[in-house]
C-alpha positions as CSV (number, residue, x, y, z in Angstrom):
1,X,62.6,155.6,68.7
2,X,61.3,153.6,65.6
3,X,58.3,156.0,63.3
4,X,56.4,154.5,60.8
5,X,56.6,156.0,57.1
6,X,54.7,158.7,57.5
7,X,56.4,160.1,60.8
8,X,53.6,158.7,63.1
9,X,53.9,157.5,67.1
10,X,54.0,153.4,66.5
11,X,51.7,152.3,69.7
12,X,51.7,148.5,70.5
13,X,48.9,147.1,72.5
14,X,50.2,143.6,73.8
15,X,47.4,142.1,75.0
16,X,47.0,138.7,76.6
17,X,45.1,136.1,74.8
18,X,41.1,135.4,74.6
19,X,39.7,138.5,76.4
20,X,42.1,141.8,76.2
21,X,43.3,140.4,72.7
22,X,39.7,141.1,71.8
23,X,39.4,144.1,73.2
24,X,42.9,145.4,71.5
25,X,41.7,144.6,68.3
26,X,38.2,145.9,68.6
27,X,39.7,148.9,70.3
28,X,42.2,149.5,67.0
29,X,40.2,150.0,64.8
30,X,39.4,153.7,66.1
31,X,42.4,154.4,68.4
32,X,44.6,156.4,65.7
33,X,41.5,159.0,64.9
34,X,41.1,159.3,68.8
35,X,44.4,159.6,69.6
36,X,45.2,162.1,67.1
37,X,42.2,164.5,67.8
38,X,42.5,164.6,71.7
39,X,46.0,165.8,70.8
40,X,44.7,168.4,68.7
41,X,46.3,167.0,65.6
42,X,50.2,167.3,67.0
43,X,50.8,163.9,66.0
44,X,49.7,160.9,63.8
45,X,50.0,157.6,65.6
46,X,49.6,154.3,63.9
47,X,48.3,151.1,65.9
48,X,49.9,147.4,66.2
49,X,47.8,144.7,68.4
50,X,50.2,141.8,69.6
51,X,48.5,138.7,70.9
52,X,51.2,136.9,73.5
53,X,51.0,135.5,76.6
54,X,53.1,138.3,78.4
55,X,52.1,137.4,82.2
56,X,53.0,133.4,81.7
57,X,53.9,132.0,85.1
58,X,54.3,135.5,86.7
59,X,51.8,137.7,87.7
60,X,53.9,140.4,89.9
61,X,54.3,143.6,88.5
62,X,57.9,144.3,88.8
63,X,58.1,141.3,86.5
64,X,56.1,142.0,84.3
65,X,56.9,145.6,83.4
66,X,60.5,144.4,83.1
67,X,59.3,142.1,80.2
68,X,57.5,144.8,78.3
69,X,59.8,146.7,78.4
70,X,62.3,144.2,76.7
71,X,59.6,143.3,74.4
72,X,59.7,147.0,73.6
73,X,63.3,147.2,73.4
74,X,63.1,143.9,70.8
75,X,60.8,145.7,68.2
76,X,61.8,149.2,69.5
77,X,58.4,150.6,69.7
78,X,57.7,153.9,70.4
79,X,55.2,153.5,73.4
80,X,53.4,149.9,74.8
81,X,50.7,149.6,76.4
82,X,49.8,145.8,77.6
83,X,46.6,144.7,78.7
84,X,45.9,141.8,81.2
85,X,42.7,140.4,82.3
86,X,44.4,138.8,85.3
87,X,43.7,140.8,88.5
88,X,47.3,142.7,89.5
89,X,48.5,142.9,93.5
90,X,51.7,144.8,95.2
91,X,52.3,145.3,98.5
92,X,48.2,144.6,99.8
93,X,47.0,146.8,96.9
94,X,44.7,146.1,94.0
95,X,46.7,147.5,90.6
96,X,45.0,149.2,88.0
97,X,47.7,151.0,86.2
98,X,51.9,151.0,86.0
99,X,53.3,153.5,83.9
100,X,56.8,154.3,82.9
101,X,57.0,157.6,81.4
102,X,61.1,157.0,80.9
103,X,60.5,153.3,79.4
104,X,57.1,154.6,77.0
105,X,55.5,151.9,79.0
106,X,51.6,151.3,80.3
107,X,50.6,147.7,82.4
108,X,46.9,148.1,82.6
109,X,44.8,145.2,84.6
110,X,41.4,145.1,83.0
111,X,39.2,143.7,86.1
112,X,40.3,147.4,88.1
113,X,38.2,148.7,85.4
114,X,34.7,147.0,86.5
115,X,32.3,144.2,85.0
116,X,30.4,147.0,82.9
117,X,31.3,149.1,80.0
118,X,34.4,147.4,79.5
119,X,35.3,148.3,76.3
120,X,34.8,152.0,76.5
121,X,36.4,152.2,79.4
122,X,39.7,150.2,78.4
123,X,39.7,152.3,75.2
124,X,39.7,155.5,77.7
125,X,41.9,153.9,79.7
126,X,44.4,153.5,76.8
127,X,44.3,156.7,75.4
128,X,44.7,158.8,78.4
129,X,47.6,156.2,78.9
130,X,49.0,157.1,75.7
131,X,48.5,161.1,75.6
132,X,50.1,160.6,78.9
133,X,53.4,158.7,77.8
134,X,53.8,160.6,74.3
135,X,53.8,163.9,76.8
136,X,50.4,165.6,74.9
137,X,47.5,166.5,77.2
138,X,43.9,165.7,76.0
139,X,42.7,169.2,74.7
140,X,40.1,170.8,76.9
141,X,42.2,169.5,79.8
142,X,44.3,171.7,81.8
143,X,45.8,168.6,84.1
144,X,49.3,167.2,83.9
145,X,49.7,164.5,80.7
146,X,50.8,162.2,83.4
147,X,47.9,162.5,85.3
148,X,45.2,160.0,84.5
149,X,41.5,161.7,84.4
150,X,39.7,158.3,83.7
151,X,41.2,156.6,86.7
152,X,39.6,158.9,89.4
153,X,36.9,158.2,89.8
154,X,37.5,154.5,91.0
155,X,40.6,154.5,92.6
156,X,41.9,156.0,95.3
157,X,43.6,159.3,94.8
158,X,45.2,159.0,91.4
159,X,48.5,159.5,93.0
160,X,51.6,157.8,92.5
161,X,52.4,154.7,95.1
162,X,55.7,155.5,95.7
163,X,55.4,159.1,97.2
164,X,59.7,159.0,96.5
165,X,62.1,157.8,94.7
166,X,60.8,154.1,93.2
167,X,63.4,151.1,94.1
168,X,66.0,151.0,91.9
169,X,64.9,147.4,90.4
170,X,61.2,148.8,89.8
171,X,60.8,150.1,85.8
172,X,57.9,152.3,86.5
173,X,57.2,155.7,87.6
174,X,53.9,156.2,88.4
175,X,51.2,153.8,89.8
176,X,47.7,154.1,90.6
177,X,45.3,151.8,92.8
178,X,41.8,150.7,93.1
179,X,41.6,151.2,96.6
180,X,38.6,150.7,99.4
181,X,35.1,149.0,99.3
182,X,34.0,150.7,95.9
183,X,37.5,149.5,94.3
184,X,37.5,146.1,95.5
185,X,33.6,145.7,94.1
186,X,35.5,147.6,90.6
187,X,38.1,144.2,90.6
188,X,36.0,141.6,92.0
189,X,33.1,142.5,88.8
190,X,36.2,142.8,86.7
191,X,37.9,139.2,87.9
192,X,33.7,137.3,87.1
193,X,33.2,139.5,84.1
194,X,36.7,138.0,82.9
195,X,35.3,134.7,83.7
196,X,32.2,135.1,81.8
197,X,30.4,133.3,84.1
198,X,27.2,132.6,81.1
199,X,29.9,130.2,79.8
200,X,28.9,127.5,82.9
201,X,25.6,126.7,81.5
202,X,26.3,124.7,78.1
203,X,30.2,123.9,79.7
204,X,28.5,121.3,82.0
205,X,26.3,119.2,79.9
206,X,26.4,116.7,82.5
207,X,25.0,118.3,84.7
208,X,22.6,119.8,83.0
209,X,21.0,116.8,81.7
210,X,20.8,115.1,85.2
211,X,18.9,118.2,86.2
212,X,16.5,117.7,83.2
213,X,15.9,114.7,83.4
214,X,15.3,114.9,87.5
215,X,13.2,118.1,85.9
216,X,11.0,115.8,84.1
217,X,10.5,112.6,86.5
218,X,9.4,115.0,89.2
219,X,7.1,117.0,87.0
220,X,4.9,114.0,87.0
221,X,5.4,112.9,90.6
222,X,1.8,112.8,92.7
223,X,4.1,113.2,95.3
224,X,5.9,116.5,94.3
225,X,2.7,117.4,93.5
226,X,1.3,117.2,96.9
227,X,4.8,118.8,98.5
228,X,4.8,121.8,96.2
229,X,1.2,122.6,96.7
230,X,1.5,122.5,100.6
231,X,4.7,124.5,100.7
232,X,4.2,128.1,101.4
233,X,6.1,131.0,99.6
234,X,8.8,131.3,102.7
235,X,9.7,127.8,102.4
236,X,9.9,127.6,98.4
237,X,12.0,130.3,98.6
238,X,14.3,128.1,101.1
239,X,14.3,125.5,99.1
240,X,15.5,127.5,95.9
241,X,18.2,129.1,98.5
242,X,19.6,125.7,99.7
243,X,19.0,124.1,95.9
244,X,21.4,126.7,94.1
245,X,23.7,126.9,97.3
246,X,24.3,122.8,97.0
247,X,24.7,123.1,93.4
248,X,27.6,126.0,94.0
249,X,29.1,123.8,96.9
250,X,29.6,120.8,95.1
251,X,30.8,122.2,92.5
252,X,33.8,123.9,93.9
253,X,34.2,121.3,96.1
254,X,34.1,118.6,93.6
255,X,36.5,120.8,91.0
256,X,39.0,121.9,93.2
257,X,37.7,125.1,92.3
258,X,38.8,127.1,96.1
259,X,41.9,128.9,96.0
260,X,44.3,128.1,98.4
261,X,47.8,130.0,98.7
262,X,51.0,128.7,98.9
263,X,52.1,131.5,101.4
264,X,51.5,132.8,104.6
265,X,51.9,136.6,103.6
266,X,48.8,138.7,104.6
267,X,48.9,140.0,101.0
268,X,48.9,136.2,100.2
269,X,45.7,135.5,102.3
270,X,43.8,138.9,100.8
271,X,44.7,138.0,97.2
272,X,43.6,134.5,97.7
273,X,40.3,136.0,99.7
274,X,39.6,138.1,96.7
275,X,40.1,135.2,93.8
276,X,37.5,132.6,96.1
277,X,35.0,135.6,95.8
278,X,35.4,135.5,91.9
279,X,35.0,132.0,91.8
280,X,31.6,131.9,94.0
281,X,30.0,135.2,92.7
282,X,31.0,133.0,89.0
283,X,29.5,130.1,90.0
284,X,26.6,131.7,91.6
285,X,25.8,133.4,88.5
286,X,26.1,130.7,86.3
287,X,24.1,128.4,88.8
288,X,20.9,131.0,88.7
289,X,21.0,131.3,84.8
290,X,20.4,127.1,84.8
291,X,18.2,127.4,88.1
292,X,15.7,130.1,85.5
293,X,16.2,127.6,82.6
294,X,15.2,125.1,84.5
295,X,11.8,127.0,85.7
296,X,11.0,127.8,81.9
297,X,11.9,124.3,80.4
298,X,9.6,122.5,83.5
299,X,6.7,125.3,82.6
300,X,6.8,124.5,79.3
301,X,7.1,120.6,79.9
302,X,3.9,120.9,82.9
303,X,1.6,122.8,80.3
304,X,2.0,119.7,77.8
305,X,2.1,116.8,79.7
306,X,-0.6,117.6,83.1
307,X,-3.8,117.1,83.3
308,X,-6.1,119.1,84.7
309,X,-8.4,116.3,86.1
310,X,-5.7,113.8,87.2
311,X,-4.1,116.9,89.1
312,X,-7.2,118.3,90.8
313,X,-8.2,114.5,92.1
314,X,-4.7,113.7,93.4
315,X,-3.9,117.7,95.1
316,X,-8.1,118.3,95.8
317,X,-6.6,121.6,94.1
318,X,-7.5,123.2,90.7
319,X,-5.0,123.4,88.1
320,X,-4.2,126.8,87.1
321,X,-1.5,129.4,86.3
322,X,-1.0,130.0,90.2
323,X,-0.8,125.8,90.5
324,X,1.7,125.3,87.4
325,X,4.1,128.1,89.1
326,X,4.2,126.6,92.4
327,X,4.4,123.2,90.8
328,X,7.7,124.3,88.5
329,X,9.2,126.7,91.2
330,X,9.7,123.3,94.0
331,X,10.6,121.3,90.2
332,X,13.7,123.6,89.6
333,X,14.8,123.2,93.1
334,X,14.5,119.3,92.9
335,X,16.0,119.4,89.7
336,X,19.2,121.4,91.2
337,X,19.9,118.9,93.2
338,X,20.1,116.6,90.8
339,X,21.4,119.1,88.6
340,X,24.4,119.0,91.6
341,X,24.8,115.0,91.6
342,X,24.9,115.3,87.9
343,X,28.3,117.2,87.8
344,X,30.0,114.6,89.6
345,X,29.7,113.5,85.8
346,X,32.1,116.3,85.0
347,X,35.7,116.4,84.5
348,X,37.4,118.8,86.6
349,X,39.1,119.7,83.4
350,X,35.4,120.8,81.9
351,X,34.2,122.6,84.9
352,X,37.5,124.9,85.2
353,X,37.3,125.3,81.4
354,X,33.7,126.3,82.1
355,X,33.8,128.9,85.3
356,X,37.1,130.7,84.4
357,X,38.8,132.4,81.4
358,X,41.9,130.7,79.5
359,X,43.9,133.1,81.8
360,X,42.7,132.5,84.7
361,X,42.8,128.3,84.2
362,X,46.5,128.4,82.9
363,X,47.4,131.2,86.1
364,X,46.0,128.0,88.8
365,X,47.7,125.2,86.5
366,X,50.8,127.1,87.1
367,X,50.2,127.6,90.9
368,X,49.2,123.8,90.8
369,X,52.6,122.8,89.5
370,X,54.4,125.1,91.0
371,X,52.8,123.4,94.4
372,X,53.6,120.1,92.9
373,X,57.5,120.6,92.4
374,X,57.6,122.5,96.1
375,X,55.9,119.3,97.4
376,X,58.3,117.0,95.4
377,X,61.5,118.5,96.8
């Protein structure tokens, strides 16, 4: 077991690129202090953030606990913990943590820890990982080091998976699980947080122009004048509804964006159930950003370019705030639509580099070749 100079724990934090390499860095800066006061002082620890990308073509667990471990083993580190913004399954189950008390090893899977608060709560996450591994309780705790106090209250009983003895191939020793409703919602908000979904709106410039411009040219329509003003609220809202629900269709249509799994496995079908919900609630999201852009840039554009005259003569309606609100409400769903025939503009490239992370895009390519060489034999 390797110390640094001055005798301290040497903690790596191998992190995936883009996302959890951010967080591991951010999350450095303050570990060591942490780390040594929950453990009243016992031990100094000193902090190295590795950047690599540890879960390349594999995202099983067994596997990838076997290659910390001999990444460990390589720089003979004291403990590792290695954080992955890829969603982790085994066996039906939706991973949060894998620890190997024997091996000083910690796999944590950031979407398990929710769309919210994900910094503090990876930094808990890690140091009750740590204290855990270097066999020092948090002081004021009474529980078990190996016993993970952050993880309670959104997984299912922090209790190891295997209740005996772990296979003989597996490198880990304790495992806990975001299980049920409330732990599914925790993953799912992880996987679209990981996605950034805000990253859609200036990644499809295509499409975002078509709806502009179809923004504009309707703005001035008589016609769209007369539609908006005899639509009531029910059927505006309808319209937004099926608008934003093209504009998601086409887009995962039209950019491959649906997951569909190789295998026929039941834990196959569930993992592939819970990545199509990432992609939707992503695209959704990102859809209803432009969808409020679009209301503000057509309100903006209606108040310079109407006239009040020309507008009460055409509608036999007075032009006022209630009119200009209608008016740029039925606008942005017009302007959807074209927003949606716009993307067709898009590369698929552009729109998967727009709706997922870099781990997430280079986890499908590999699926997509993988498919590919299956196909070719």
């Amino acid at each position: 077991m390797r110390m640094s100079p001055q005798g301290a724990t040497v903690v790596a934090l191998l992190a995936d690129p883009d996302a959890p390499t951010d967080i591991a860095q951010r999350m450095a800066e303050t570990l060591p202090a942490r780390l040594a006061d929950k453990s009243g002082r016992q031990r100094r620890f000193t902090i190295e953030v590795i950047s690599e990308p540890f879960t390349a073509a594999a995202e099983d667990p067994p596997t990838l606990m076997r290659r910390i471990m001999d990444r460990g083993r390589a720089e003979n580190w004291d403990i590792v913990v290695a954080l992955t913004d890829l969603p982790l399954h085994l066996h039906g189950r939706k991973l949060a943590v894998n620890l190997s008390h024997e091996h000083g090893l910690a796999l944590l899977s950031l979407p398990s820890l929710g769309g919210l608060r994900l910094q503090t709560r990876a930094r808990q996450a890690v140091e009750e990982a740590v204290l855990g591994l270097a066999g020092l309780p948090a002081t004021g705790t009474e529980e078990a080091p190996r016993r993970l106090r952050l993880l309670g209250p959104f997984t299912r009983r922090p209790a190891p998976v295997h209740p005996g003895p772990a296979d003989e191939t597996d490198t880990l020793d304790l495992r806990y699980v975001a299980g049920g409703p409330r732990g599914y919602l925790r993953v799912l908000l992880g996987m679209v947080r990981a996605n950034r979904p805000w990253r859609l709106v200036p990644g499809l410039s295509k499409a975002l122009a078509a709806a502009l411009g179809t923004g504009v040219v309707a703005t001035v329509n008589s016609t769209i004048w007369v539609l908006a003003q005899a639509l009531s609220v029910p059927r505006l809202a309808i319209a937004t509804v099926g608008s934003v629900c093209i504009m998601i269709g086409w887009l995962i249509i039209d950019a491959q964006l649906w997951h569909r799994s190789a295998e026929d496995s039941p834990e196959a079908r569930q993992r592939a159930r819970l990545y199509n919900a990432s992609t939707v609630v992503t695209v959704a999201i990102g859809v209803l950003v432009c969808y409020g852009g679009l209301i503000v840039i057509n309100l903006v554009w209606a108040l310079f370019i109407l006239n009040d005259r020309v507008f009460a003569s055409t509608t036999r309606t007075p032009l006022n705030a209630a009119q200009y609100w209608t008016l740029c409400w039925f606008v942005a769903s017009v302007a959807t639509v074209g927003g949606a025939l716009g993307s067709g503009l898009e590369s698929d490239e552009a729109i998967r580099a727009a709706a997922y992370s870099k781990r997430e895009q280079e986890r499908r390519q590999t699926l997509h070749d993988n498919q590919d060489d299956r196909t070719a034999k």
